[in-house]
C-alpha positions in Angstrom: 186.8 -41.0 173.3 188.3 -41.6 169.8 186.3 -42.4 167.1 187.3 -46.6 166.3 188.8 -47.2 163.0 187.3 -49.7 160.5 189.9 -52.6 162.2 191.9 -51.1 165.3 194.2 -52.3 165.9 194.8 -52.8 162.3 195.3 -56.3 160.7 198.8 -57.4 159.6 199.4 -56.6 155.7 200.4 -60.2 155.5 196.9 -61.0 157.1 195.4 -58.9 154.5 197.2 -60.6 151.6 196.0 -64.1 153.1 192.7 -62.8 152.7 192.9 -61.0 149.5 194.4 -64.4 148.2 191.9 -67.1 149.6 189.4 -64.5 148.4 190.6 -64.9 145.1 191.0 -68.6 144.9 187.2 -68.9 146.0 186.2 -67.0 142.9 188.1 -69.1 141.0 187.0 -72.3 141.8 183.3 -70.6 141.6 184.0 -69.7 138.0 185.3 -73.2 137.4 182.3 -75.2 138.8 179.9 -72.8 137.0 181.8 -73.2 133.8 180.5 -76.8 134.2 177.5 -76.3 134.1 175.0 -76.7 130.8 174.0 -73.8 129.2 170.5 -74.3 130.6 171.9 -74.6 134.7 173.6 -72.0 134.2 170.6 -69.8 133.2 169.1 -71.6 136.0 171.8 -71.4 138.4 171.8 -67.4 137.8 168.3 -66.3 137.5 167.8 -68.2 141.2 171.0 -67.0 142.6 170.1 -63.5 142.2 166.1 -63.6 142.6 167.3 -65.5 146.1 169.5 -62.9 146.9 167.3 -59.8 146.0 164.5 -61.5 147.5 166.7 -62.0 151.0 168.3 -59.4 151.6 167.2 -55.9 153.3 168.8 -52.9 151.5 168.7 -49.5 152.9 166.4 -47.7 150.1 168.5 -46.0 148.1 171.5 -48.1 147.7 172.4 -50.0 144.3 172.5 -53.9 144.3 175.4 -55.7 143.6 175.8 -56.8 139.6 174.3 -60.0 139.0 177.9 -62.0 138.1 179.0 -60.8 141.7 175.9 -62.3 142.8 176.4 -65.6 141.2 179.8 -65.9 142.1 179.3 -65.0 145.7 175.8 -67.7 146.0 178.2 -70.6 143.8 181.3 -69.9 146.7 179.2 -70.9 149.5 177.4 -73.5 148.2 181.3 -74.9 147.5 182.0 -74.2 151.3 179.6 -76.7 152.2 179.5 -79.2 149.1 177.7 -81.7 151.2 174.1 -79.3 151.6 174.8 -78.1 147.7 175.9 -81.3 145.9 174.1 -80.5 142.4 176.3 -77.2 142.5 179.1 -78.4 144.3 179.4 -82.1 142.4 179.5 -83.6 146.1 179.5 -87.2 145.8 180.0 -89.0 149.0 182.7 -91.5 149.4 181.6 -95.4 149.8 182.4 -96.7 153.0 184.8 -99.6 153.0 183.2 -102.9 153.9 
C-alpha cells in the first residue's frame, strides 16, 4: 500500500489560494482589533493569550512553541470568529430589536 500524501488527492491551487487569502484577511482584521486596544489590554490581551495557550496545549517535549505575536494573533482571530462569546475583544454589541 502506498504511503498517503499530506492531502491526496491533492487540493486545487485555486483552493489553496482561497485559503492562503481568507487566512490572510483573518490576520488582518486581528491586527486591526488589537490595534484598538489601550496600551494596558493589550499587555493584558497578550500576557493571557499566550499563558492560555502554553497552559492548554500538550507539546511533544522537545519541540519549540510558537512566538508569542503568532500566539496573539491566532487567540484575537477566533475570538473574532465568534464575536458574540468574545465581545470585549471582538467589540460585539448586539443589535436592538425593533419594537
Amino acid at each position: 500500500m502506498p504511503e498517503p500524501t499530506a492531502v491526496d488527492p491533492p487540493l486545487p491551487d485555486a483552493l489553496l489560494t482561497l485559503f492562503a487569502n481568507r487566512a490572510a484577511e483573518r490576520r488582518q482584521q486581528a491586527a486591526e482589533r488589537f490595534g484598538t486596544f489601550t496600551e494596558r489590554e493589550r499587555v493584558l490581551m497578550k500576557e493571557a493569550a499566550v499563558m492560555g495557550y502554553v497552559q492548554g496545549t500538550r507539546h511533544p517535549k522537545g519541540d519549540d512553541f510558537p512566538k508569542d505575536s503568532w500566539i496573539l494573533s491566532t487567540v484575537i482571530e477566533a475570538c473574532l470568529s465568534n464575536p458574540d462569546l468574545y465581545r470585549t475583544i471582538s467589540g460585539y454589541v448586539e443589535e436592538a430589536e425593533d419594537a
